[in-house]
DOKE-152580 format. One record per residue: x, y, z of N, C-alpha, C, O, CB in turn. Coordinates in Angstrom, 1 decimal, m for minus. Each point is the difference from the previous one (the first is absolute). Glycine has a CB too. Layout:
DOKE-152580
<node n_c1="X" n_c2="Y" n_c3="Z" ca_c1="X" ca_c2="Y" ca_c3="Z" c_c1="X" c_c2="Y" c_c3="Z" o_c1="X" o_c2="Y" o_c3="Z" cb_c1="X" cb_c2="Y" cb_c3="Z"/>
...
end
This chain:
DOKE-152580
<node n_c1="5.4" n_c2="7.6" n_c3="21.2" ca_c1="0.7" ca_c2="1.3" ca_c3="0.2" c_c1="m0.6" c_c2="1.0" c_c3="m0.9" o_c1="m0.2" o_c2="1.2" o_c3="0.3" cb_c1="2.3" cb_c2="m2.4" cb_c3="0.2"/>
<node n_c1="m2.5" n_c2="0.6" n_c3="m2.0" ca_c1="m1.0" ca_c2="1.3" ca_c3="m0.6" c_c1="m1.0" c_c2="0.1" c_c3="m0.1" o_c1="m0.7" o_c2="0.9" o_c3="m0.4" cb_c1="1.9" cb_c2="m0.5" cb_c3="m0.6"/>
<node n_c1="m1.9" n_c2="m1.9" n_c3="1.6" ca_c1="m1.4" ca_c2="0.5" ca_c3="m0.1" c_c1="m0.1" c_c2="1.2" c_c3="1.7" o_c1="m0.9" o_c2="0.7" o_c3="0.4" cb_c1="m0.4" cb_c2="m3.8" cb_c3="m2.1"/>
<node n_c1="2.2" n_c2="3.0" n_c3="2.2" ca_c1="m1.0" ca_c2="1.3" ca_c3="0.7" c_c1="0.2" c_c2="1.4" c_c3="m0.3" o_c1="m0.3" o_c2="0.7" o_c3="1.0" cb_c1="0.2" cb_c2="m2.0" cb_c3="0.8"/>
<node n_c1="0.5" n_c2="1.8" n_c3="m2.8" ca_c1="0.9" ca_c2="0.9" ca_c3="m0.7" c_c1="m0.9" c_c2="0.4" c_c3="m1.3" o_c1="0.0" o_c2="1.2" o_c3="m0.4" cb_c1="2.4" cb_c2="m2.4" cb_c3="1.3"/>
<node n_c1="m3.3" n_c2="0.0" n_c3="m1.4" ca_c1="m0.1" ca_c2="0.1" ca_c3="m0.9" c_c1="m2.2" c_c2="0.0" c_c3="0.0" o_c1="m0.5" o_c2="m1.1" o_c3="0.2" cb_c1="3.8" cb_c2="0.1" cb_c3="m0.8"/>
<node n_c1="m3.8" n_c2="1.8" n_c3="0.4" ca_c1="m1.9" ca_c2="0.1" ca_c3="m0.2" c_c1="0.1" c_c2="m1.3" c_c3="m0.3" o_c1="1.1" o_c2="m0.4" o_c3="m0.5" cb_c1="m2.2" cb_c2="2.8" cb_c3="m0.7"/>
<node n_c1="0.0" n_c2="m3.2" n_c3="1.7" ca_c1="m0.5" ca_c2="m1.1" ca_c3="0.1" c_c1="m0.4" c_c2="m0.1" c_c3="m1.7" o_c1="0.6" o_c2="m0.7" o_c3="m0.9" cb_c1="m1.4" cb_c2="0.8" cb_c3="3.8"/>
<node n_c1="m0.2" n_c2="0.7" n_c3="m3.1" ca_c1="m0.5" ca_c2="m0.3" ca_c3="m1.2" c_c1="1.3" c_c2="0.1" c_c3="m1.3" o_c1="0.1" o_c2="m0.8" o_c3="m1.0" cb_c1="m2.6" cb_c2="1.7" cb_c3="2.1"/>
<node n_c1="3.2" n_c2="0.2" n_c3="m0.8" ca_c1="0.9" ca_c2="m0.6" ca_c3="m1.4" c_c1="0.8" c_c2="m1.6" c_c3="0.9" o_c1="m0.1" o_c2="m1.0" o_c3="m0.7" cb_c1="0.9" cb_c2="4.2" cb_c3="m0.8"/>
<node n_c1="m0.4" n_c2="m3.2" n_c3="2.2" ca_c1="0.6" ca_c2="m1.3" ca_c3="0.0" c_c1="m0.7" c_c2="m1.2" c_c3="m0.5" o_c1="0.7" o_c2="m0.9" o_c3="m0.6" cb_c1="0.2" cb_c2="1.8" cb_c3="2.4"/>
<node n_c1="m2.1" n_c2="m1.1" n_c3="m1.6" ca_c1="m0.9" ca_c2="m0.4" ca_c3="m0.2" c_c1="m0.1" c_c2="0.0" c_c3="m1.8" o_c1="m0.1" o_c2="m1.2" o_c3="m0.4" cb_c1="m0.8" cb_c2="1.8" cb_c3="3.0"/>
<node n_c1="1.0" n_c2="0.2" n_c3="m3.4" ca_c1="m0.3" ca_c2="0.0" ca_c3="m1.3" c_c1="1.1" c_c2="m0.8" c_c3="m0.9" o_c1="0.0" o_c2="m0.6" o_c3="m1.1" cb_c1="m1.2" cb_c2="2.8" cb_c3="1.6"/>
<node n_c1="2.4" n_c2="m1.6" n_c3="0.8" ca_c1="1.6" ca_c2="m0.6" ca_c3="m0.8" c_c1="0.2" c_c2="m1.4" c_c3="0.0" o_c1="0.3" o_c2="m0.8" o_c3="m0.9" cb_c1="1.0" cb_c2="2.6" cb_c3="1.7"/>
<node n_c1="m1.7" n_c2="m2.1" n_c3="0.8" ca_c1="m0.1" ca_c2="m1.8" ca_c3="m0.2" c_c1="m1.2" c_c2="m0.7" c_c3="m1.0" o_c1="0.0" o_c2="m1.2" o_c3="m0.3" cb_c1="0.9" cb_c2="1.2" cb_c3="3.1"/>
<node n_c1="m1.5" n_c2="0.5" n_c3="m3.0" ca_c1="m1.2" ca_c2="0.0" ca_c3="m0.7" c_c1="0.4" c_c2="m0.2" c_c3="m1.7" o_c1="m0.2" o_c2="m1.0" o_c3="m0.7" cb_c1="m0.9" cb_c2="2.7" cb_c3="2.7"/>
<node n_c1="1.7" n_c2="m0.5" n_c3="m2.3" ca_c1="0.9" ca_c2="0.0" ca_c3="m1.2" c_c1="1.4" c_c2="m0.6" c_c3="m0.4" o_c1="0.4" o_c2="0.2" o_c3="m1.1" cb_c1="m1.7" cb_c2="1.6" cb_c3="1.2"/>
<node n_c1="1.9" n_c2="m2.4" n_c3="0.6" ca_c1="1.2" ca_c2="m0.8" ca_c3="0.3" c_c1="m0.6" c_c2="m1.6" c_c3="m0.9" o_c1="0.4" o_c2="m0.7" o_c3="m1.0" cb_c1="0.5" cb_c2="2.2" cb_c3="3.9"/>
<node n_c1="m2.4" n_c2="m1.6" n_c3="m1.7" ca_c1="m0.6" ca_c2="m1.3" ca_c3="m0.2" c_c1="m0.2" c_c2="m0.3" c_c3="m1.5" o_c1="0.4" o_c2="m0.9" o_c3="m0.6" cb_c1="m1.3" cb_c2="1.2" cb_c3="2.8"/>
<node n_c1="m0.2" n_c2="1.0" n_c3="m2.7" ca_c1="m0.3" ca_c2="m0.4" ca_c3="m1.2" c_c1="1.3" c_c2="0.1" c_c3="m1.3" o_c1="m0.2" o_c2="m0.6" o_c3="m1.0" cb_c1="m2.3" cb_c2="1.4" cb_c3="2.0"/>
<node n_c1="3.3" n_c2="m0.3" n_c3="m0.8" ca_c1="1.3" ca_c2="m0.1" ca_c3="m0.9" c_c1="0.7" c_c2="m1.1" c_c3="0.0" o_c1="0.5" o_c2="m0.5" o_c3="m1.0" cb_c1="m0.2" cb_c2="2.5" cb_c3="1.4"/>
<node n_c1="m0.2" n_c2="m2.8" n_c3="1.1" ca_c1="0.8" ca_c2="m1.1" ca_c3="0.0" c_c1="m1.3" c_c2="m1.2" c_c3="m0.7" o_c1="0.2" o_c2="m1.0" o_c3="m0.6" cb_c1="1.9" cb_c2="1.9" cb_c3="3.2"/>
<node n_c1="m3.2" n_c2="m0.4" n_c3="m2.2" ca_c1="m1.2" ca_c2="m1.5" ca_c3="m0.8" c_c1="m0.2" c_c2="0.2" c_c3="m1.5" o_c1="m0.7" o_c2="m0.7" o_c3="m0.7" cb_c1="m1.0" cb_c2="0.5" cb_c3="3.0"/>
<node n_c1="2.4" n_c2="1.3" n_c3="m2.8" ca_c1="m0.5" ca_c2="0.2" ca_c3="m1.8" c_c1="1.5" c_c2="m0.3" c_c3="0.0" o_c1="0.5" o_c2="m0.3" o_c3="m1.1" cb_c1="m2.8" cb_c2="2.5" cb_c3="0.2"/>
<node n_c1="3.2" n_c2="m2.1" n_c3="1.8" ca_c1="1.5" ca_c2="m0.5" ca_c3="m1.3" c_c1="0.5" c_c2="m1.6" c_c3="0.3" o_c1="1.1" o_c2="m0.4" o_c3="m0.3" cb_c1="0.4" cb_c2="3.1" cb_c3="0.3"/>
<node n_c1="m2.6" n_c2="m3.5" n_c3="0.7" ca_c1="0.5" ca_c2="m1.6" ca_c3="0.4" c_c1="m1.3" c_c2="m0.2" c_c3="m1.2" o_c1="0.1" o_c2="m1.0" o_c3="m0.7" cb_c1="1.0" cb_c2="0.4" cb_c3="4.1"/>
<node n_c1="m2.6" n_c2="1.6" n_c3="m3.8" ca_c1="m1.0" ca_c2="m0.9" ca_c3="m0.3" c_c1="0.8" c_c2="0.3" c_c3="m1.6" o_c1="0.0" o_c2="m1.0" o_c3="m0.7" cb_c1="m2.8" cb_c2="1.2" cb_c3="2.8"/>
<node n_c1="3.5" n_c2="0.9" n_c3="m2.6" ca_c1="0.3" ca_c2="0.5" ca_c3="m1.3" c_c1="1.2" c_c2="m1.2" c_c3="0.2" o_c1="m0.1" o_c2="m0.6" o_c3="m1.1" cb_c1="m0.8" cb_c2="3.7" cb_c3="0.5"/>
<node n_c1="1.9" n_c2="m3.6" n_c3="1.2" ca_c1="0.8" ca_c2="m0.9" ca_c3="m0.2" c_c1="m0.2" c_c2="m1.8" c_c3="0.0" o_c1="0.8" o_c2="m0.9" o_c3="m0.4" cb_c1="0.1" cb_c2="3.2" cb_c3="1.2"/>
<node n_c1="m2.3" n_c2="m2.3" n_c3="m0.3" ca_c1="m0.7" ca_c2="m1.5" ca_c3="m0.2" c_c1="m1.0" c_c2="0.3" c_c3="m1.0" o_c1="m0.4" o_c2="m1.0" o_c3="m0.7" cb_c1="0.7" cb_c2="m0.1" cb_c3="3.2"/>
<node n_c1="m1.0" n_c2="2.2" n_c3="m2.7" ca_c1="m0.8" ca_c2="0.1" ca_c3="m1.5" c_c1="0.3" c_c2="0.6" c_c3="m0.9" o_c1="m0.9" o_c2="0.3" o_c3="m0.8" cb_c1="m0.6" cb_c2="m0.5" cb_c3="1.7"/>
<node n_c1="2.7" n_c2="0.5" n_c3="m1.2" ca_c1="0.6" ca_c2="0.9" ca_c3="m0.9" c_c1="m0.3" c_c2="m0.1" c_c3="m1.5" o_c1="m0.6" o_c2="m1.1" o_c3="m0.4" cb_c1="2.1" cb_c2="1.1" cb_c3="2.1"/>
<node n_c1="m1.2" n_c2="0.7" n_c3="m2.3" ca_c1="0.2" ca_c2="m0.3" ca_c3="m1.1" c_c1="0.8" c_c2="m1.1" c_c3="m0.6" o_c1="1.1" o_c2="0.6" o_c3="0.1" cb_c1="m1.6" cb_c2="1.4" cb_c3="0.3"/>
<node n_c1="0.7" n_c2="m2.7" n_c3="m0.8" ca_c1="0.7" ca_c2="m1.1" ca_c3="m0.7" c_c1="1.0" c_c2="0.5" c_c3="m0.5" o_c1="m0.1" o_c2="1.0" o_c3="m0.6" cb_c1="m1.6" cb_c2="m2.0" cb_c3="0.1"/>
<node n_c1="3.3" n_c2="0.3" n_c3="0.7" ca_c1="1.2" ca_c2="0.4" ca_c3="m0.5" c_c1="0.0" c_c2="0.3" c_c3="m1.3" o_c1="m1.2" o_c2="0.0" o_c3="m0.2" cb_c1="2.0" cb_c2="m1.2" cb_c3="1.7"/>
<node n_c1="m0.2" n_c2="1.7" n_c3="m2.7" ca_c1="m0.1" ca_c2="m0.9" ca_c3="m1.4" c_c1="1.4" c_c2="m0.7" c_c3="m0.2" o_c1="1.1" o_c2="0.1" o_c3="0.2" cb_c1="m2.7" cb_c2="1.6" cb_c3="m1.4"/>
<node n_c1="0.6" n_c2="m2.8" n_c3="0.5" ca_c1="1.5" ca_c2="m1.0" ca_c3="m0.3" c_c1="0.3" c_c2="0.0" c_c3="m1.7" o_c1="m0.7" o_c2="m0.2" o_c3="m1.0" cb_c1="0.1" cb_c2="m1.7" cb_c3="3.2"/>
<node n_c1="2.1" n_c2="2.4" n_c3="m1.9" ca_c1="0.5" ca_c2="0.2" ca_c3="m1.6" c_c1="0.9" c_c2="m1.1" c_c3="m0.2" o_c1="0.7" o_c2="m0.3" o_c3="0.9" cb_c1="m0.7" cb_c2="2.9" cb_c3="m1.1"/>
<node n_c1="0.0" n_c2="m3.2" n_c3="m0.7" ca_c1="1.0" ca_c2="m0.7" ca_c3="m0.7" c_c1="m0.7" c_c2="m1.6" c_c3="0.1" o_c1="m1.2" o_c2="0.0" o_c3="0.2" cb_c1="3.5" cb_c2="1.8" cb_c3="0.5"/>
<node n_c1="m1.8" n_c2="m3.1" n_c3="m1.0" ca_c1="m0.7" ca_c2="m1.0" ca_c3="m0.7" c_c1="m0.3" c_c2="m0.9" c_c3="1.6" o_c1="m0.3" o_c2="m1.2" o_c3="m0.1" cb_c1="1.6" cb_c2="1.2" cb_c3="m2.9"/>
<node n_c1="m1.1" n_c2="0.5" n_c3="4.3" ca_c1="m0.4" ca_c2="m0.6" ca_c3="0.9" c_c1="m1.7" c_c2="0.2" c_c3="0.8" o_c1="m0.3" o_c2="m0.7" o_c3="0.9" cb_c1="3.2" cb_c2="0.7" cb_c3="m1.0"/>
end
């Protein structure tokens, strides 16, 4: 319904940029930084 509504090329950039946001917040949530652990456990 909006890709025909919508220039190819930005559609194109958005799915594009969707992608790389959803692959840096699964790669930043499996390589993240390390929790810190406080207290004697």
């Amino acid at each position: 319904m909006l890709s025909g509504k919508v220039h190819p090329t930005v559609l194109r950039r958005i799915v594009i940029g969707i992608g790389f946001v959803a692959t840096a917040y699964y790669f930043w949530k499996l390589y993240g930084l390390p929790e810190p652990h406080i207290g004697g456990e």
